[in-house]
PAVEX-697887 format. One record per residue: x, y, z of N, C-alpha, C in turn; residue number from 1; residue in three letters. Coordinates in Angstrom, 1 decimal, decimal comma. Example, Ala and Ser with C-alpha at 12.3 -4.5 7.8 and 13.67 -1.06 7.14 Angstrom:
! PAVEX-697887
neast->13,2 nnorth->-5,7 nup->7,8 caeast->12,3 canorth->-4,5 caup->7,8 ceast->13,2 cnorth->-3,3 cup->7,8 nr->1 rest->ala
neast->12,8 nnorth->-2,2 nup->7,1 caeast->13,7 canorth->-1,1 caup->7,1 ceast->12,9 cnorth->0,0 cup->7,9 nr->2 rest->ser
This chain:
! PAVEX-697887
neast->54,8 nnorth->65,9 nup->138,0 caeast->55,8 canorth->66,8 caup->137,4 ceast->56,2 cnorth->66,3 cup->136,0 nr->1 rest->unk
neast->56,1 nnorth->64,8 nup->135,9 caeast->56,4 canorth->64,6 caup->134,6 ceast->55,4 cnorth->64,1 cup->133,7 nr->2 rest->unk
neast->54,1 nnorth->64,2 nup->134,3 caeast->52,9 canorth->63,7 caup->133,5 ceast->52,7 cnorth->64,4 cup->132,2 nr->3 rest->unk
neast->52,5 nnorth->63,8 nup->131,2 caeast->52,1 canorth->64,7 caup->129,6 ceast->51,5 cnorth->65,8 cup->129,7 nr->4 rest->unk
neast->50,1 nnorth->65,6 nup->130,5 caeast->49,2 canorth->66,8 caup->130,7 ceast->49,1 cnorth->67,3 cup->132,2 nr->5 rest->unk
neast->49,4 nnorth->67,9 nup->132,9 caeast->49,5 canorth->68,0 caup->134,5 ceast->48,1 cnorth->68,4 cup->134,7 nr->6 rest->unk
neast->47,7 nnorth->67,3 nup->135,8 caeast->46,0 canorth->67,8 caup->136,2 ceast->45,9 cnorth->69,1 cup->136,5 nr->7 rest->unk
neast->44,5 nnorth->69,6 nup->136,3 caeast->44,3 canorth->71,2 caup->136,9 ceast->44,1 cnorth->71,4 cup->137,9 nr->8 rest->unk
neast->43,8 nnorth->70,2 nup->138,5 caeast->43,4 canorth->71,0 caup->140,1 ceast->45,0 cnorth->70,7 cup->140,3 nr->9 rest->unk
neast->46,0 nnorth->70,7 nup->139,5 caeast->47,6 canorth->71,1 caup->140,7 ceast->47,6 cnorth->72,8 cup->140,5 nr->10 rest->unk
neast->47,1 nnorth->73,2 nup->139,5 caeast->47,4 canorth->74,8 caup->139,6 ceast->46,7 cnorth->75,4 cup->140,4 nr->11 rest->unk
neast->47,7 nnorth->75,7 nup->141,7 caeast->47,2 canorth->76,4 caup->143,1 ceast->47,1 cnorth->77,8 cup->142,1 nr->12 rest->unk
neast->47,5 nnorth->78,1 nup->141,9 caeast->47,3 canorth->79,8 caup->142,0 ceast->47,1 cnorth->80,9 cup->140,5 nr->13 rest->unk
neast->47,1 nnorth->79,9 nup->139,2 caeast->47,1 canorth->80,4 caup->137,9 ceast->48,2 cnorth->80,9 cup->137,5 nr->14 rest->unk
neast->49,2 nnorth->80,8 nup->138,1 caeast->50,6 canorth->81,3 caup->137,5 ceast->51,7 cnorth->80,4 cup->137,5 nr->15 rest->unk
neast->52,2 nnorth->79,6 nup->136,8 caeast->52,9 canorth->78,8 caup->136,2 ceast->54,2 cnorth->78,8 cup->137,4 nr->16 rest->unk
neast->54,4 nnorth->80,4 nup->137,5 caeast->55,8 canorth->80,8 caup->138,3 ceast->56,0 cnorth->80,3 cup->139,5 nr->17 rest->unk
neast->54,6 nnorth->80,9 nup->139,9 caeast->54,4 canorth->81,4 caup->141,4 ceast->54,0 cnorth->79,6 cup->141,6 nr->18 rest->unk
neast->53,9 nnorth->79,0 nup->141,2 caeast->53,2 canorth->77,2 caup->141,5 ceast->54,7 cnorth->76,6 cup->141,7 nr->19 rest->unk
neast->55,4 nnorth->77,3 nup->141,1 caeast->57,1 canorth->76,5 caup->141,2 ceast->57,6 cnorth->76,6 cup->142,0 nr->20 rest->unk
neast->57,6 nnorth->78,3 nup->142,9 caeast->58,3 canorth->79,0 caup->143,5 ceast->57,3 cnorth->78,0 cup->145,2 nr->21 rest->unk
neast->56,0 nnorth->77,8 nup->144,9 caeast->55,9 canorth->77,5 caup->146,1 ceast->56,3 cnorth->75,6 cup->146,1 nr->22 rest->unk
neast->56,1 nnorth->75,0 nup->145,2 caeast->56,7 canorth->74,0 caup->145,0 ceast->57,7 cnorth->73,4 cup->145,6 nr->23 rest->unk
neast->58,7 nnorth->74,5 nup->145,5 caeast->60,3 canorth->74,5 caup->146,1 ceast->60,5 cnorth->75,2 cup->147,1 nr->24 rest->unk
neast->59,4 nnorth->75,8 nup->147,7 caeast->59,5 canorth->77,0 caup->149,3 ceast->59,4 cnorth->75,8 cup->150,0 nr->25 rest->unk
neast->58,1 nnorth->75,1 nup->149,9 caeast->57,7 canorth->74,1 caup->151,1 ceast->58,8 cnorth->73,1 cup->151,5 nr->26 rest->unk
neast->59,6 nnorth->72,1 nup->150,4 caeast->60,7 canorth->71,4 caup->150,5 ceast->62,1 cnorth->71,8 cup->150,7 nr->27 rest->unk
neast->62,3 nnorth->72,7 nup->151,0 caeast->63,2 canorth->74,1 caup->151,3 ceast->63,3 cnorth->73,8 cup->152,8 nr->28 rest->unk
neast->62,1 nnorth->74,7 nup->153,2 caeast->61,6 canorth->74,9 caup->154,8 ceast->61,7 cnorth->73,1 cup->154,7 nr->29 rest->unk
neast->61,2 nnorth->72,6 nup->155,2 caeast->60,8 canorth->71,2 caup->155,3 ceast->62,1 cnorth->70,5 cup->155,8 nr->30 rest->unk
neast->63,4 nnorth->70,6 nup->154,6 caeast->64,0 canorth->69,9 caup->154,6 ceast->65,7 cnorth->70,6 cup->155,6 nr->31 rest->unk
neast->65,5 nnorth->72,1 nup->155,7 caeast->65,6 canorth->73,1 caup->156,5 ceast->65,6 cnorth->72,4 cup->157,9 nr->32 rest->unk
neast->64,3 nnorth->72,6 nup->158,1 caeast->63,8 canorth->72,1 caup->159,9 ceast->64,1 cnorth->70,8 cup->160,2 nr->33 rest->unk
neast->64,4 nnorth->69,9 nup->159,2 caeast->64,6 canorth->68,4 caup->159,9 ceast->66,1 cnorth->67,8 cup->159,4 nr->34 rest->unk
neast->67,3 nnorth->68,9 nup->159,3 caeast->68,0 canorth->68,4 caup->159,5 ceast->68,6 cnorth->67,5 cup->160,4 nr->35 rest->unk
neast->69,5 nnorth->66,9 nup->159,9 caeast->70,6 canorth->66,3 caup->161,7 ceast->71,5 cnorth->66,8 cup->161,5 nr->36 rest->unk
neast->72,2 nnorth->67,6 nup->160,6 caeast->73,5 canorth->68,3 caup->160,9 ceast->73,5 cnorth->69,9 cup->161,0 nr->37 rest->unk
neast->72,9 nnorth->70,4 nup->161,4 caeast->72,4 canorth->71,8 caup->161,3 ceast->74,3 cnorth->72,6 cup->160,7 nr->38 rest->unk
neast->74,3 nnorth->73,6 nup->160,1 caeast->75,5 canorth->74,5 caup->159,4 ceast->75,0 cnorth->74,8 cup->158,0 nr->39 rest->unk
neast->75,6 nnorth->76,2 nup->157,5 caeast->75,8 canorth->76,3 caup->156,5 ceast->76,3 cnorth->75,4 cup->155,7 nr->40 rest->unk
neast->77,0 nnorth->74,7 nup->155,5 caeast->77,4 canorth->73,4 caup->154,5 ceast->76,2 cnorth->72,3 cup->154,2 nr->41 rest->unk
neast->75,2 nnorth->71,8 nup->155,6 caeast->74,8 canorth->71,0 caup->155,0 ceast->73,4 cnorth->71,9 cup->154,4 nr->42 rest->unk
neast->73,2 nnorth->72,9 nup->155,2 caeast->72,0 canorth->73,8 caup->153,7 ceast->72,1 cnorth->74,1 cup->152,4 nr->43 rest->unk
neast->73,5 nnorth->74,4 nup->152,3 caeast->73,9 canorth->74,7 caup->151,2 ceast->73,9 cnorth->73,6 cup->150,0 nr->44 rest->unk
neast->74,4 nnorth->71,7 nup->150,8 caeast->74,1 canorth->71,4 caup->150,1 ceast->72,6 cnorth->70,8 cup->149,9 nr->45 rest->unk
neast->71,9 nnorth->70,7 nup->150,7 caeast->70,2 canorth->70,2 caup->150,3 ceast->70,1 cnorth->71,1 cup->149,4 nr->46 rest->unk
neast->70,2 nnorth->72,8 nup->149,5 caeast->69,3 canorth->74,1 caup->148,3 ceast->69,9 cnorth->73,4 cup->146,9 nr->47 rest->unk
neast->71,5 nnorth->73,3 nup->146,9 caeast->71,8 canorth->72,9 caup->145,7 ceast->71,3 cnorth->71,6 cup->145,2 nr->48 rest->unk
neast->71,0 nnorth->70,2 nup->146,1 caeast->70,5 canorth->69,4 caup->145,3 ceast->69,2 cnorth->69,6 cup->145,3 nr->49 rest->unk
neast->67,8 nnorth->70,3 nup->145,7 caeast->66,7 canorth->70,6 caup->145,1 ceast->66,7 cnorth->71,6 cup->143,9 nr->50 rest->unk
neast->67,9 nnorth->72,4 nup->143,9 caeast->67,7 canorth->72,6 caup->143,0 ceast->68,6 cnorth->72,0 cup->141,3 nr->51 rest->unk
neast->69,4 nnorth->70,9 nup->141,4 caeast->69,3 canorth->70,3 caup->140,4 ceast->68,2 cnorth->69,2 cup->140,3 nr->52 rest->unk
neast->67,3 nnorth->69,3 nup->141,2 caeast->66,4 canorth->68,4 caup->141,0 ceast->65,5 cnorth->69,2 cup->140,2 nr->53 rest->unk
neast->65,7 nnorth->70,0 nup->140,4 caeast->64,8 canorth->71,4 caup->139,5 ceast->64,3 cnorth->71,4 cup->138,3 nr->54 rest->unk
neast->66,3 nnorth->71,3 nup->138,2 caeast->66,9 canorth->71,1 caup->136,8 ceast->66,8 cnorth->69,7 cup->136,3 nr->55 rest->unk
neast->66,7 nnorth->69,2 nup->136,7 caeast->67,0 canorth->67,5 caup->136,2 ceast->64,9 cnorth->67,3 cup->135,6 nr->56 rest->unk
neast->64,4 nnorth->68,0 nup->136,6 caeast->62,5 canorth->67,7 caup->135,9 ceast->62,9 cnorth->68,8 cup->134,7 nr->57 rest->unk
neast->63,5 nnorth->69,8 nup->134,6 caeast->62,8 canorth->70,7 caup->133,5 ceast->63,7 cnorth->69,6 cup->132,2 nr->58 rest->unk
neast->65,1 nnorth->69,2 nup->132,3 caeast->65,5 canorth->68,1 caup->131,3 ceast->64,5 cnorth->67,5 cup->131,0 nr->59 rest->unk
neast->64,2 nnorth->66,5 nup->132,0 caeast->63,6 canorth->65,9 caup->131,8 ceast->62,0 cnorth->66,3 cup->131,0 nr->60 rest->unk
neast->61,4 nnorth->67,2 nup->131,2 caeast->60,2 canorth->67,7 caup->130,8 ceast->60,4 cnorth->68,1 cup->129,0 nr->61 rest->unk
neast->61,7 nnorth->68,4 nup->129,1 caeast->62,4 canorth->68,9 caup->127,5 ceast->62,0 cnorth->67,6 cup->126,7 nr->62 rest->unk
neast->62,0 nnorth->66,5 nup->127,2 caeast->61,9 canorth->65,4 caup->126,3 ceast->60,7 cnorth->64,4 cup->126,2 nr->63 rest->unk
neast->59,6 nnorth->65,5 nup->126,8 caeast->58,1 canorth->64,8 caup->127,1 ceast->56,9 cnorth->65,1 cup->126,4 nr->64 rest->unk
neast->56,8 nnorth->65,1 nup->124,7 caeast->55,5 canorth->65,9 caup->124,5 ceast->54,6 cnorth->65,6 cup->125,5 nr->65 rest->unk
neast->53,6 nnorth->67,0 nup->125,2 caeast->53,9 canorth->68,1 caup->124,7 ceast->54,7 cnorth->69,0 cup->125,5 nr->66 rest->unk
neast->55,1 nnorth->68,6 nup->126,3 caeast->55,9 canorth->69,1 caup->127,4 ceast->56,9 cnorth->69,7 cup->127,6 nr->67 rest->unk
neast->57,3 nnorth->71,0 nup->128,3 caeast->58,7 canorth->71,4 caup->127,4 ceast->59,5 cnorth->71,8 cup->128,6 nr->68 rest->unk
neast->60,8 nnorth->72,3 nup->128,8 caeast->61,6 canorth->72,3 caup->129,9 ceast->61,4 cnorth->73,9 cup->129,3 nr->69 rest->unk
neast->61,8 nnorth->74,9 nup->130,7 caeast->61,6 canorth->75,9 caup->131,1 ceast->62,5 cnorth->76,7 cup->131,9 nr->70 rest->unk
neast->63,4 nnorth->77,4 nup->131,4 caeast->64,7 canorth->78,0 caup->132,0 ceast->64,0 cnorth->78,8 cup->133,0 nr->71 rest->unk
neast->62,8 nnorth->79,5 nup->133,2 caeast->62,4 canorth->80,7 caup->133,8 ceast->61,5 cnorth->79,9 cup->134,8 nr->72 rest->unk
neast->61,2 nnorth->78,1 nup->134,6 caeast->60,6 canorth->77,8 caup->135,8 ceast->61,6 cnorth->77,3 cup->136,5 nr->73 rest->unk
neast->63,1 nnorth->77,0 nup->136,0 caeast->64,3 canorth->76,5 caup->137,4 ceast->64,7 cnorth->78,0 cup->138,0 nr->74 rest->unk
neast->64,2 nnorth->79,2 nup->137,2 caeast->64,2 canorth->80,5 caup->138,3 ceast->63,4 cnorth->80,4 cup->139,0 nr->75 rest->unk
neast->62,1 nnorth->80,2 nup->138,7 caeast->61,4 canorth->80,0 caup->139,7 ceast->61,5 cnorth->79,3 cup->140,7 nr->76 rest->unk
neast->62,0 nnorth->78,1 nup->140,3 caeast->62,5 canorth->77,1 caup->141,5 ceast->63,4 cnorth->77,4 cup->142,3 nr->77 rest->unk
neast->64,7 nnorth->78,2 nup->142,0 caeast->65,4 canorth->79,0 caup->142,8 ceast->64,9 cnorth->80,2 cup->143,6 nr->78 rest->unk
neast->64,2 nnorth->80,7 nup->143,3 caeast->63,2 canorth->81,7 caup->143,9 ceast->62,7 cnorth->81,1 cup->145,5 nr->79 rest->unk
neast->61,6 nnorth->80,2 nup->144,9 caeast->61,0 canorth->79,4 caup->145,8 ceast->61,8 cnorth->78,7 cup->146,9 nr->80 rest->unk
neast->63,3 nnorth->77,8 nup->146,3 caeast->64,4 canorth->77,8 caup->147,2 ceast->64,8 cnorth->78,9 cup->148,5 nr->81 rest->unk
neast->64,8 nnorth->80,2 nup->148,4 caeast->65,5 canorth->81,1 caup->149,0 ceast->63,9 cnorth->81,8 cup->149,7 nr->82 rest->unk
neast->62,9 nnorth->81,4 nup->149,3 caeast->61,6 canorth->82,0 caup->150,2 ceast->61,9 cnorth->80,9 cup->151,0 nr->83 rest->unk
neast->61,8 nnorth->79,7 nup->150,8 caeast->61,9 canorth->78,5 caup->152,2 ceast->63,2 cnorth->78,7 cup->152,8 nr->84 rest->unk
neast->64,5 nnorth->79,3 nup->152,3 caeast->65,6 canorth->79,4 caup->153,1 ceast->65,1 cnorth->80,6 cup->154,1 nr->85 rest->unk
neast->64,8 nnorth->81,7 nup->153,6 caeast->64,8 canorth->83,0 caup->154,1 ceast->63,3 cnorth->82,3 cup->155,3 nr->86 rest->unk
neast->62,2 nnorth->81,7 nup->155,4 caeast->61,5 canorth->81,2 caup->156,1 ceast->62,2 cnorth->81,0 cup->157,3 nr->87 rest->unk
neast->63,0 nnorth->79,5 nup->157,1 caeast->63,8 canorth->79,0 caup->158,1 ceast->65,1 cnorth->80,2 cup->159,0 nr->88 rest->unk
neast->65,2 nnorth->80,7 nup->158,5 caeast->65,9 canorth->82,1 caup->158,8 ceast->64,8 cnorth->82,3 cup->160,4 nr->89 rest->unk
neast->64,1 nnorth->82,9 nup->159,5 caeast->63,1 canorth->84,0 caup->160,2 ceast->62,8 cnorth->83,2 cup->161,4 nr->90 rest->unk
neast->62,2 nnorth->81,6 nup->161,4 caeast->61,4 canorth->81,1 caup->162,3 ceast->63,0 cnorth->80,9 cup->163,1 nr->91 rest->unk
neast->63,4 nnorth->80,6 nup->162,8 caeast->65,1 canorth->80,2 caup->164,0 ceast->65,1 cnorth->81,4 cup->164,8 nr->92 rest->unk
neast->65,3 nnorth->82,5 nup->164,5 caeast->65,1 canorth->83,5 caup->164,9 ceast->64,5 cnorth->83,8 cup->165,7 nr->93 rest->unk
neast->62,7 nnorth->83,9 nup->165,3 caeast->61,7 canorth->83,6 caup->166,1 ceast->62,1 cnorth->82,7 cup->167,9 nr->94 rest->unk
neast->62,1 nnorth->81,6 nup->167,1 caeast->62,6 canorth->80,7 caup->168,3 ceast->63,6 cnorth->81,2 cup->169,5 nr->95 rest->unk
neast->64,6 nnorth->81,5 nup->168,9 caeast->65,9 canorth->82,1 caup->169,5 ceast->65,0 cnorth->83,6 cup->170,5 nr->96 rest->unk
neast->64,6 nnorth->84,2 nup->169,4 caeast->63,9 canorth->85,2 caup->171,1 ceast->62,9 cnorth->84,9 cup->171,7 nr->97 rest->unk
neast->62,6 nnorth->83,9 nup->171,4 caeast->61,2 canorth->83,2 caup->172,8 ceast->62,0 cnorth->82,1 cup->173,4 nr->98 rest->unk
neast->63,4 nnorth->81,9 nup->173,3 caeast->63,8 canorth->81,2 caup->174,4 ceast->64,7 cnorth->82,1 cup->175,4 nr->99 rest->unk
neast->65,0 nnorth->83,3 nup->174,4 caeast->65,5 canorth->84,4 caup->176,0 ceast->64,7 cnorth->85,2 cup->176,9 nr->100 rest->unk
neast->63,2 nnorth->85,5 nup->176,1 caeast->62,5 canorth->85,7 caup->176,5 ceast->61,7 cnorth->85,2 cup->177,4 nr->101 rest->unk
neast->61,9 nnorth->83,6 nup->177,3 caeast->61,0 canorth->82,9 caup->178,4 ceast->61,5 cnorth->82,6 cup->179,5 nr->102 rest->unk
């Protein structure tokens, strides 16, 4: 993330955006499913600290030739944030009716 030149084989998909958004889905869900305090409060705050972590690489990237920080990829990172929240959603859910159903 902070290398001068980012190798090519990191671009999964040829879209700058969509590499951020999944970037931040995976450690979302991830960080989602292995809490120890399950609640709104402590999701709220993991989403908020990945995503000043977001923000803290695009600073940081602002000050790297040739490298430049990117308002529209900490959207993207927020993006990616709420696909891995909205994931963990879904699979809870999931779970929840295959345990009344079983």
């Amino acid at each position: 993330m902070l290398w001068p030149r980012p190798p090519a084989g990191l671009d999964l998909t040829g879209w700058d955006k969509l590499n951020h958004a999944i970037a931040f889905a995976g450690p979302a869900l991830a960080g989602l499913l292995t809490r120890r305090r399950p609640g709104v409060r402590s999701a709220t705050l993991l989403l908020a600290s990945l995503l000043a972590w977001g923000g803290l690489l695009e600073l940081l990237q602002s000050r790297l030739p040739p490298r430049q920080g990117d308002w529209a990829d900490l959207l993207a990172d927020a993006v990616g944030l709420g696909v891995g929240a909205l994931a963990y959603v879904g699979l809870r859910r999931l779970r929840a009716v295959r345990r009344s159903s079983g």
